[in-house]
FIZARO-742231 format. One record per residue: x, y, z of N, C-alpha, C in turn; residue in three letters. Coordinates in steps of 0.05 Angstrom, whole numbers, plus 32768, in hexadecimal, padded with zeros to 4 digits. Atoms other than C-alpha are relative to their C-alpha. Example, Ala and Ser with C-alpha at 12.3 -4.5 7.8 and 13.67 -1.06 7.14 Angstrom:
<atoms>
80127FE8800080F67FA6809C801280188000ALA;7FF07FE87FFF81117FEB808F7FF18016800ESER;
</atoms>
This chain:
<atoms>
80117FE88000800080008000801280198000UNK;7FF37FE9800A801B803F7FEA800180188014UNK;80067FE77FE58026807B80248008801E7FF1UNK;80047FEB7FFE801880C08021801C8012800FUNK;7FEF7FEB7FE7804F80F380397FFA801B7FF3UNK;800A7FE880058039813E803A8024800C8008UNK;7FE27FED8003807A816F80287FF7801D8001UNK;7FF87FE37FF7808981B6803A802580068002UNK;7FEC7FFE800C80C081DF802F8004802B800CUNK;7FFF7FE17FFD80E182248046801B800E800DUNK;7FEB7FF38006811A8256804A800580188017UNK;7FFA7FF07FF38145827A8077801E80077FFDUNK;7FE37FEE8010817E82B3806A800E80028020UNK;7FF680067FEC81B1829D80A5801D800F7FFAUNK;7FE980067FF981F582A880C080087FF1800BUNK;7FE880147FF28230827F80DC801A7FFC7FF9UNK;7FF380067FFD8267826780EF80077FE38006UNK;7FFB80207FEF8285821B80F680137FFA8002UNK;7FE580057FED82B88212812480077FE37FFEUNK;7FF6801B7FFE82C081C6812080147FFE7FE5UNK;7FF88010801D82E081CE80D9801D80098008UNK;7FE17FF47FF2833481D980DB7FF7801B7FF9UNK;7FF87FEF8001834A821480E6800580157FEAUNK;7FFC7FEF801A8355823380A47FEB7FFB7FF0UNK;801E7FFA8012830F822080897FF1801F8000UNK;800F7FEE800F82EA825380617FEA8003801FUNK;801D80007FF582AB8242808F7FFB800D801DUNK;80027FFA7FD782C6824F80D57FFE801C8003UNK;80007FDF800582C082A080B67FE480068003UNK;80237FFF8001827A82B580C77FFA80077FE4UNK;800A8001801B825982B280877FE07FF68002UNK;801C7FFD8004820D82B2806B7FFE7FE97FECUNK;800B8013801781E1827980417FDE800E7FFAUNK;801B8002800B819B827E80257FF67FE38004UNK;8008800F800881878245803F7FE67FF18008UNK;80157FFF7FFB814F821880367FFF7FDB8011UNK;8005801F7FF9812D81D880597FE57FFE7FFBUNK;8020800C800280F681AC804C7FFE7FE4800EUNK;800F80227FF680D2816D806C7FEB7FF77FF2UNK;80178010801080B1813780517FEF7FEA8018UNK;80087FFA7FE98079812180877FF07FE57FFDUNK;801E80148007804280DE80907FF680088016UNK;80137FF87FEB8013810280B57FE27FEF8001UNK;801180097FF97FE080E880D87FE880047FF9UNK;801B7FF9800A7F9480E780D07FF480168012UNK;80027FDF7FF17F7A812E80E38014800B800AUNK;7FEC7FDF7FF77FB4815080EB7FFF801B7FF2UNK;800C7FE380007F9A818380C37FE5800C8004UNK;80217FF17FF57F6081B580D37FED7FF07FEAUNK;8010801480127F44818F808F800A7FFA7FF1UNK;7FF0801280157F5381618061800480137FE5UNK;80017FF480197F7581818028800B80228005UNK;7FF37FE480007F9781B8804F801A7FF6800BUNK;7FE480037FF47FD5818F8061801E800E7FFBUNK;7FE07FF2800C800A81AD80368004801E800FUNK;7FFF7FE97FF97FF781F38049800980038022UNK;80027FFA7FE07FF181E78098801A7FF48003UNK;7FE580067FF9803B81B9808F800D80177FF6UNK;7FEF7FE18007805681FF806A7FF7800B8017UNK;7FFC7FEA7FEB803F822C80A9800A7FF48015UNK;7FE980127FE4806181F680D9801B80047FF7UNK;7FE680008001809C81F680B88007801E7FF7UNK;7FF67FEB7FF98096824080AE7FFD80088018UNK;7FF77FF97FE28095824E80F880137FF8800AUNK;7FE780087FFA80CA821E8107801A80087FF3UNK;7FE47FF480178103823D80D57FFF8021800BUNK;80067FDC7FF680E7828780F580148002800BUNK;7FF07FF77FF08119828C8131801A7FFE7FF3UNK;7FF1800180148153827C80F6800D80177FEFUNK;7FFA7FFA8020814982AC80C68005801C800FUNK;7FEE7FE78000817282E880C380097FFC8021UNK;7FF9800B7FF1819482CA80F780197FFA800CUNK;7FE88008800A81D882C0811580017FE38009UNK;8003801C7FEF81D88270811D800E7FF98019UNK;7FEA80147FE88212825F814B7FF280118025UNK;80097FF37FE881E5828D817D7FE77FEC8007UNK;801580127FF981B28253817780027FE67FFFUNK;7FF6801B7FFE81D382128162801B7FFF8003UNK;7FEA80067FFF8211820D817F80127FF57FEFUNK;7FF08000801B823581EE81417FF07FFB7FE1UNK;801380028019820A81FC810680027FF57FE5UNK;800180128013821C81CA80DB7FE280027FF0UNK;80137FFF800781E781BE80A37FF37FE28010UNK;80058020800081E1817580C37FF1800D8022UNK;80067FFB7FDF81D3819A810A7FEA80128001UNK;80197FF6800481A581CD80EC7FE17FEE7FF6UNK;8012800F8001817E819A80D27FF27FF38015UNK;800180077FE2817F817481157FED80138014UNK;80147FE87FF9816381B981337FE77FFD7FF3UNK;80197FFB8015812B81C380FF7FF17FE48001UNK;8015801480018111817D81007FF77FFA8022UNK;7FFE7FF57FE88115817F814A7FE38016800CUNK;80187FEE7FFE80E881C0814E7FEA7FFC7FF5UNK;801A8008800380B681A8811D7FF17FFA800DUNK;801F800C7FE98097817A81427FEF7FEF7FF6UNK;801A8007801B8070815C8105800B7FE28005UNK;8000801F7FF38061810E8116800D7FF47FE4UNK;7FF3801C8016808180D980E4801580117FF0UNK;7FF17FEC800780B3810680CC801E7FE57FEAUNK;7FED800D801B80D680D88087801A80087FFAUNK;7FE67FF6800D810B810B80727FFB80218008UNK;80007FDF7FF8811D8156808F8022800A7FF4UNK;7FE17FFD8006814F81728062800580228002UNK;7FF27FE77FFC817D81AF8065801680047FECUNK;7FF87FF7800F819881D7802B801680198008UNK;7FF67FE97FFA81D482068033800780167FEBUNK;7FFC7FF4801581D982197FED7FF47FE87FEEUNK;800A8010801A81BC81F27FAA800D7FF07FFCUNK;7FF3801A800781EF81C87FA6800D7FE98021UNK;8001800B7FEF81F381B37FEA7FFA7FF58015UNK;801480017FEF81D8819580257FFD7FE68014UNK;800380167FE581BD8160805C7FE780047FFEUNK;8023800E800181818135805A800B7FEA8019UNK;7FFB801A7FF18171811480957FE27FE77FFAUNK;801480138009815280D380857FF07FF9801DUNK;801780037FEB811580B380AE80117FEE801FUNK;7FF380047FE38145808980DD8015801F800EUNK;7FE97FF17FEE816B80CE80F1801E7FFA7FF3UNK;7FE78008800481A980BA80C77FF9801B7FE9UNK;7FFC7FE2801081CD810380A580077FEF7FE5UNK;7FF38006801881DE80F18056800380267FFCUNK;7FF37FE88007820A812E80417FF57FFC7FEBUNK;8000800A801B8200813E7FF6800D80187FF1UNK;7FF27FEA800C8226816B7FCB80027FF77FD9UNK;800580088023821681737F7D8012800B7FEFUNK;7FF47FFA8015824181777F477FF87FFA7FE3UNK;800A7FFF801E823F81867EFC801A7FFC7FEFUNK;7FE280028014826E81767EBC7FE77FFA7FE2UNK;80147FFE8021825881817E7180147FE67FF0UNK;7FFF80138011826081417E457FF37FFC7FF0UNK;80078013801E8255811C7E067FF57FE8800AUNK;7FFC801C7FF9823780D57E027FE47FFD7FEEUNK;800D800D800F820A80AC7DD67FFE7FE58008UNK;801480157FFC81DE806F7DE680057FEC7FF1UNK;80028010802681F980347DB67FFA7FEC7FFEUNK;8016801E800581C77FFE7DC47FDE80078002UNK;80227FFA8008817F80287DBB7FFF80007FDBUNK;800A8002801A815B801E7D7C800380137FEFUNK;7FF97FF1800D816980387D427FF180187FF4UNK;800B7FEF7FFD815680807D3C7FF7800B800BUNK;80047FFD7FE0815380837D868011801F7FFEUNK;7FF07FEB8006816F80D07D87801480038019UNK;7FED80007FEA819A80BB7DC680187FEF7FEEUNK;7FEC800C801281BE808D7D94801380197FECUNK;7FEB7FEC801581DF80CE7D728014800B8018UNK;7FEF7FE87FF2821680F37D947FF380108011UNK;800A7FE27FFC81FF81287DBE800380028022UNK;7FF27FF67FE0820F81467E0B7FF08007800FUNK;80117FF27FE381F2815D7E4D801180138016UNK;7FE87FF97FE2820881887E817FF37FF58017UNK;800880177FE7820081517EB78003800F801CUNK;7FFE7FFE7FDE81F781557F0480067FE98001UNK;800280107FE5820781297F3380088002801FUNK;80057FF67FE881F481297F7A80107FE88015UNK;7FF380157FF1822680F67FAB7FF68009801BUNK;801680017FE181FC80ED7FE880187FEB8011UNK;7FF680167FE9822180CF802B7FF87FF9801DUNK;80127FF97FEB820E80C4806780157FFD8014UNK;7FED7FF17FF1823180E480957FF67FF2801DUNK;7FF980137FF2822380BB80CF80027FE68007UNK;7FF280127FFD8247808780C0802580087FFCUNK;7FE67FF87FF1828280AA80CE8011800C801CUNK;7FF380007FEC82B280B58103800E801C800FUNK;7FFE7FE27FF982C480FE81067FEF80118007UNK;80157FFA7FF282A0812D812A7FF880117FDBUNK;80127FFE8013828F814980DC80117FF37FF3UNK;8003801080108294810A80B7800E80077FE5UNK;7FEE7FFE80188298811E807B7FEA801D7FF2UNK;80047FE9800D8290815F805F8001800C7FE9UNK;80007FF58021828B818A801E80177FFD7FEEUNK;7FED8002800782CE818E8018800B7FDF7FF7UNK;7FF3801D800582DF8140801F7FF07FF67FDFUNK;80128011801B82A181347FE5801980117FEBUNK;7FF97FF3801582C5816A7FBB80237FF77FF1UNK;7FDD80128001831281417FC47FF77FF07FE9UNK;80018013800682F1810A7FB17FF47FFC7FE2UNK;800C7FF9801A82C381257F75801880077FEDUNK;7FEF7FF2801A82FE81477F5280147FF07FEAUNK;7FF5800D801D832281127F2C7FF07FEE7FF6UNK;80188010801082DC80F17F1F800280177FE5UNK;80077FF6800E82D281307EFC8011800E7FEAUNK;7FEE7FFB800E8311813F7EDB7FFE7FDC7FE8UNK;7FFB80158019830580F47EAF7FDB80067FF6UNK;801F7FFA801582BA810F7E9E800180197FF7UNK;80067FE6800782B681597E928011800B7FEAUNK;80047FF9800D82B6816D7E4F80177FE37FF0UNK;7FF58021801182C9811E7E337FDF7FFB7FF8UNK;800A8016800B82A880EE7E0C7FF97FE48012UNK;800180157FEC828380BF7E3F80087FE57FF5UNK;7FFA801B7FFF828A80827E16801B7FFC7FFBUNK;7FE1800D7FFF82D180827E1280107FFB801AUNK;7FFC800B7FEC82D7807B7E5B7FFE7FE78004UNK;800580157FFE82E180397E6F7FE17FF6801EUNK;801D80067FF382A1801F7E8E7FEC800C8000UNK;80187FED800A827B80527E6F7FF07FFD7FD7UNK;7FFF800B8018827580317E257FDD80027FF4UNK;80167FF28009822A80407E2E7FF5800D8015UNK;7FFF7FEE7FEE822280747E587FE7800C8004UNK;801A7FFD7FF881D880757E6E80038016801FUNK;80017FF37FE981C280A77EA480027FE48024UNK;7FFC80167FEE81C3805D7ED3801E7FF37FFFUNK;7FE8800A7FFD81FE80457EBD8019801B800AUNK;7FF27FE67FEE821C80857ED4800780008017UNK;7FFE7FFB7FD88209808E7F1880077FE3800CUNK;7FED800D7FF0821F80457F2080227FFE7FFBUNK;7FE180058005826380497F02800E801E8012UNK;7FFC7FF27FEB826480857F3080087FF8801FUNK;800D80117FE9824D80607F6C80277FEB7FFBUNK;7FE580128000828C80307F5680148015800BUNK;7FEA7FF07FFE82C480667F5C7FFD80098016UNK;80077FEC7FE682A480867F9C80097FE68018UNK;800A800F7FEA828F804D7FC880177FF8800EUNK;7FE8800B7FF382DD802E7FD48016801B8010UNK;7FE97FE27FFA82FC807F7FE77FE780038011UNK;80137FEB7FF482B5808C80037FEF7FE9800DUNK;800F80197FFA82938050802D7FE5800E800BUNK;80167FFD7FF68263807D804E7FE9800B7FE1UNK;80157FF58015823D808980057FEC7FF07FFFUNK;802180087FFE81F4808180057FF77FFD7FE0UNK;80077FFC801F81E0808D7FBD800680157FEBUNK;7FEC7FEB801781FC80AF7F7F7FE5800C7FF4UNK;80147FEF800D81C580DF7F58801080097FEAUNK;7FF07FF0801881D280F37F0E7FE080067FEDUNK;801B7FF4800A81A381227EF0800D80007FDAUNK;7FF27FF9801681AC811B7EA17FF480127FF0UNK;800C7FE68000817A81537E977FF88010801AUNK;7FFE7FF67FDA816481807ECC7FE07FF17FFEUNK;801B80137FF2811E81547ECB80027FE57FFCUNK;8003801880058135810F7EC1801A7FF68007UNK;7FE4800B7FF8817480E67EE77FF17FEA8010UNK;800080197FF9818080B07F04800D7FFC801FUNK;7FF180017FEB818F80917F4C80117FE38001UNK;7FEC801C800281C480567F587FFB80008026UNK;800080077FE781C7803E7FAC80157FEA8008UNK;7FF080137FF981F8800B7FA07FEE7FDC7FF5UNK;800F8020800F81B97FCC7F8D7FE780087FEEUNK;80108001801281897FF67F737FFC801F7FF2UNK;80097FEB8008817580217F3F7FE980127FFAUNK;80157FEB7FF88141805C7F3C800080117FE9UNK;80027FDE8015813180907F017FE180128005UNK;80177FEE8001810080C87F057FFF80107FECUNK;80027FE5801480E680FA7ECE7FE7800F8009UNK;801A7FE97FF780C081407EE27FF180087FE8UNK;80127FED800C808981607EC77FF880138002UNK;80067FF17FF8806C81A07ECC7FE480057FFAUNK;80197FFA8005802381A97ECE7FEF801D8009UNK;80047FE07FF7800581EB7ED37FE47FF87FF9UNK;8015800F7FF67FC381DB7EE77FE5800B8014UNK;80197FF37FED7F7E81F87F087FFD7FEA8017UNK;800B80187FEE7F6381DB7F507FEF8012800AUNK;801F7FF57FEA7F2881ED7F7E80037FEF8013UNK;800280187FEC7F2881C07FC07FE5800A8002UNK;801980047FF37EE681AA7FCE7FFC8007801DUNK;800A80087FEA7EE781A78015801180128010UNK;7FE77FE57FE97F1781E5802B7FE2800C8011UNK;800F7FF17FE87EEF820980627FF6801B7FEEUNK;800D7FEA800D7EBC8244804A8010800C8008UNK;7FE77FF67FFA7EE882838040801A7FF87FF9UNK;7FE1800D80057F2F825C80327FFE80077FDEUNK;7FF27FF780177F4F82737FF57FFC7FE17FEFUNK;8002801E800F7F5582267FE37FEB7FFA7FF7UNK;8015800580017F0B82257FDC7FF380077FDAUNK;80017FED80177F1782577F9B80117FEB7FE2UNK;7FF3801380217F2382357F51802780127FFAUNK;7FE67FEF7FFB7F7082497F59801C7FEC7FECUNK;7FEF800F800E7FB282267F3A801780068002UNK;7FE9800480027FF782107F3A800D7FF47FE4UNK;7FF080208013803581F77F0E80147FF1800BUNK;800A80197FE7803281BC7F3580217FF77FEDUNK;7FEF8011800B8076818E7F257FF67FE48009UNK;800980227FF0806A81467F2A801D7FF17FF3UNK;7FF480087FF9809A811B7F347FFE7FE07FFCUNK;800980208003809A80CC7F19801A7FF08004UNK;7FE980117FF480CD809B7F3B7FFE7FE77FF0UNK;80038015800580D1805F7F1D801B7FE68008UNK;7FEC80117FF780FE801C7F307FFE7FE77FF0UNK;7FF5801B801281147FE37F01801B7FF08006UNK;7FE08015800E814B7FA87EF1801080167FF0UNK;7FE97FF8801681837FC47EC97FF67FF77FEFUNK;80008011801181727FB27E84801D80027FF8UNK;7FD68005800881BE7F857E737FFD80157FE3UNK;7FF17FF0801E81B67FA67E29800080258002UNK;80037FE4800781997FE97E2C8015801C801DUNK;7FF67FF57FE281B87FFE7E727FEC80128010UNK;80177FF27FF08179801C7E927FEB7FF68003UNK;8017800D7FFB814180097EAF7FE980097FF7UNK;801B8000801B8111802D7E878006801B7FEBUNK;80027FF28010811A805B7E497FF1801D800CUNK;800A7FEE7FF2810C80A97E657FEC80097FE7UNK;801C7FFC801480E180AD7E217FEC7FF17FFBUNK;802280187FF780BB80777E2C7FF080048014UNK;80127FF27FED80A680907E667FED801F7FFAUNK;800A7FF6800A809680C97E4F7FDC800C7FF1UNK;801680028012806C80B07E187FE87FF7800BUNK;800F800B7FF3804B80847E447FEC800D800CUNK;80147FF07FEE803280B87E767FF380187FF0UNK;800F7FEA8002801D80E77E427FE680057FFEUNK;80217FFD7FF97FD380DB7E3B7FF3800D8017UNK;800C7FF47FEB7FCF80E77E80800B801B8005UNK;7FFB7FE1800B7FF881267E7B7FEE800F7FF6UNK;801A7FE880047FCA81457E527FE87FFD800CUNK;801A800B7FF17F9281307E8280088015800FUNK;7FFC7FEC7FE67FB881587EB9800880227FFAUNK;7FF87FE880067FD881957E977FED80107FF4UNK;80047FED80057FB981D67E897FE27FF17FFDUNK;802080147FF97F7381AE7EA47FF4800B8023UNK;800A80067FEC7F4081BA7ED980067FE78017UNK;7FFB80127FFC7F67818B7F077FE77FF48019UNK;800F80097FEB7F2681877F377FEE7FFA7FF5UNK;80148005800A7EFC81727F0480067FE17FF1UNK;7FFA8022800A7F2381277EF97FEF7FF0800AUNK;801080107FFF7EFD80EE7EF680007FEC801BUNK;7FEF80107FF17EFC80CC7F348011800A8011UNK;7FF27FFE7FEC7F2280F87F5B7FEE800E801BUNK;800880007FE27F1281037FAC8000801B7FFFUNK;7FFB7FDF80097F2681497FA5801680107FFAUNK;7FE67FEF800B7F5B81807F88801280048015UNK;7FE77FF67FF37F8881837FC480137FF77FF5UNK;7FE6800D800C7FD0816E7FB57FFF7FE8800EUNK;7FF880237FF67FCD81277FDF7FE57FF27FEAUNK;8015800E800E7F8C811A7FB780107FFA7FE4UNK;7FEB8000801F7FAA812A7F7280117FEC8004UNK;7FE7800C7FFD7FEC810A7F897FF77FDF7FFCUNK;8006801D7FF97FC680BF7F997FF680027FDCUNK;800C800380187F9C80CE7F5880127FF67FEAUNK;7FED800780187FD980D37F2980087FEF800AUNK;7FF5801C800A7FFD809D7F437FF17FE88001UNK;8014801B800B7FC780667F417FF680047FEAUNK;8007800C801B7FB8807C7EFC80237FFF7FEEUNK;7FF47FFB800A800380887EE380077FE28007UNK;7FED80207FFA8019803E7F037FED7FEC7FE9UNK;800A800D801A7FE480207ED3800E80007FE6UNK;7FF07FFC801E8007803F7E9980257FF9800EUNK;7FE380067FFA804D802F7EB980067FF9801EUNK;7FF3801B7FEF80567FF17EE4800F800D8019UNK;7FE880017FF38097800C7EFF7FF980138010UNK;80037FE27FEC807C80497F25800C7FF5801EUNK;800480057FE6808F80497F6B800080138014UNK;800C7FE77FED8086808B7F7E7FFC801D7FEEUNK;80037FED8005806D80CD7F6E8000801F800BUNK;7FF87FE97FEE807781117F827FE880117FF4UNK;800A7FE98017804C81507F6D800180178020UNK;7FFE7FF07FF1805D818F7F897FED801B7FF6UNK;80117FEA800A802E81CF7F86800A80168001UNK;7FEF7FEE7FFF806A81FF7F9580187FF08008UNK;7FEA801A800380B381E57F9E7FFF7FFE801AUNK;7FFA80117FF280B881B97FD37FF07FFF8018UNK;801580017FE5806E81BA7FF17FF07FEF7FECUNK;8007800F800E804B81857FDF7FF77FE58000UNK;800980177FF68032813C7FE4800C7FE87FEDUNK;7FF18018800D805180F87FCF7FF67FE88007UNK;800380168000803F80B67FC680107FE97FFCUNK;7FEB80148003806A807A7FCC80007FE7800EUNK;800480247FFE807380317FCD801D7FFC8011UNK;7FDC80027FF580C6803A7FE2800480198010UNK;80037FF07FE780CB8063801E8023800E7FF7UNK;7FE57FF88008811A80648007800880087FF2UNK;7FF07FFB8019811E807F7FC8800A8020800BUNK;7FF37FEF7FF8815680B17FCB7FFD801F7FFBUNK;80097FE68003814480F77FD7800D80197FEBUNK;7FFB7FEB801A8149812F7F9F8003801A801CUNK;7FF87FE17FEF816381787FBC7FE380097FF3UNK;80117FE8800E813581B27FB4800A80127FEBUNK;
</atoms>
């Protein structure tokens, strides 16, 4: 059976200092971030004033808790303000019952997610522009030509499974990233050895290879080969998602007379489709990102630029309603679903999922 987690998401302009790092770090200089956090939540039955105001009422919880933060000097409130200790704070203060994942952003490319047992994974993203061509899809497959991406990838660790009082830090990922990225950035992937077809999966594991023996505490590698479609590796299994963007009318039925939500109103909603397969041995991925695509587009145009409170069958336009709706009709059209996301602003929002584990995307 598939569970519900309601997401929220929100931002605070800090200072600090962190004294645990040596002595000649940049960081131990008081210095400012923009940064943001979000939680992903399985709340209970009536925890909100009514069904279909959860996202909104988990946004004014987690904007009250980020309040005493912002414009702020941290080390006057968390003694070593790590992002792994701010997080710690902030999920802490919530308060919000079943609490899955509370992560903490110090910048876009960086950050700490704490997963649902309480264990920190660091993650720090990097990019490199390459070549590479596909040379076992069908012919006239337009991945089979030549042609490049400017890639991400995100090396997630989890930082307590280490031994230092900070584990492992930005700096250690960035040691360890730089002669990954000196044999990718601005090459020809298939002339790497073990890159001969250099799928967004076969990536993040031949990643996953080079990391895991310099890096034991790595959790899962992330490689975005557009910015709406990448892939996850974990070491046994693999994971791809492709976004969408639906710009979209709603009305909730059942918001309280008065409530804004009550009013025919609209977002451009992102949704979010996870899917989990075998390796296929020839093609190297577990499912074609245009097959998917193709697959979900009927229902695409069902949802985009559509009265989304006027679907057939659905309970009503909040975002957990929607969210169950699409993925029991999108898993019909594609087996492999195993979770879905749809957000109605970035990183507020409701999700459905079969894998409690699949590895978390930044904001």
């Amino acid at each position: 059976m598939p569970r519900i987690l309601t997401t929220a998401a929100g931002a605070f302009e800090s200072a600090r200092h962190v004294d645990v790092l040596d002595a000649s770090h940049r960081c131990r200089r008081t210095h400012g971030h923009s940064f943001r956090a979000s939680v992903h939540a399985a709340l209970p039955g009536g925890w909100s004033s009514f069904r279909g105001g959860e996202v909104a009422q988990l946004r004014e919880h987690m904007t009250q808790a980020l309040a005493p933060l912002d414009y702020r000097d941290l080390n006057t409130i968390i003694g070593q303000p790590t992002d792994e200790n701010i997080a710690r704070w902030v999920r802490e203060r919530l308060g919000a019952e079943n609490i899955e994942r509370l992560a903490v952003q110090s910048t876009a490319d960086q950050g700490v997610d704490l997963d649902r047992h309480g264990m920190a994974h660091v993650w720090r993203r990097y990019r490199f522009q390459s070549a590479h061509r596909l040379p076992h899809v069908p012919a006239g497959h337009k991945c089979g030509r030549m042609h490049g991406h400017g890639f991400e990838a995100i090396v997630h660790a989890n930082q307590d499974l280490g031994t230092r009082a900070l584990s492992i830090d930005y700096d250690r990922l960035d040691a360890l990233w730089a002669p990954l990225h000196a044999q990718l950035d601005h090459r020809c992937l298939n002339d790497i050895a073990g890159l001969s077809n250099p799928t967004s999966e076969i990536i993040a594991s031949w990643l996953w290879e080079q990391l895991k023996p310099v890096l034991p505490e790595l959790s899962w590698v992330t490689v975005y080969e557009t910015a709406s479609c990448g892939a996850n590796f974990d070491g046994e299994r693999y994971r791809i998602w492709k976004d969408f963007t639906l710009d979209s009318a709603v009305r909730i039925a059942r918001a309280p007379e008065g409530s804004p939500l009550g009013r025919v109103h609209g977002h451009t909603f992102t949704l979010r489709l996870h899917l989990g397969a075998p390796l296929d041995a020839v093609m190297g991925w577990t499912l074609d990102f245009g097959d998917v695509k193709a697959l979900f587009d009927p229902l695409f145009k069902m949802l985009d630029h559509q009265p989304l409170h006027e679907l057939p069958g659905l309970r009503d336009a909040d975002t957990q309603s929607l969210s169950e709706w699409i993925f029991r009709a999108a898993a019909e059209r594609l087996p492999q679903l195993i979770r879905s996301d749809l957000y109605e602003t970035e990183g507020c929002g409701s999700i459905v999922t079969q894998d409690i584990e699949v590895p978390a995307l930044p904001l």
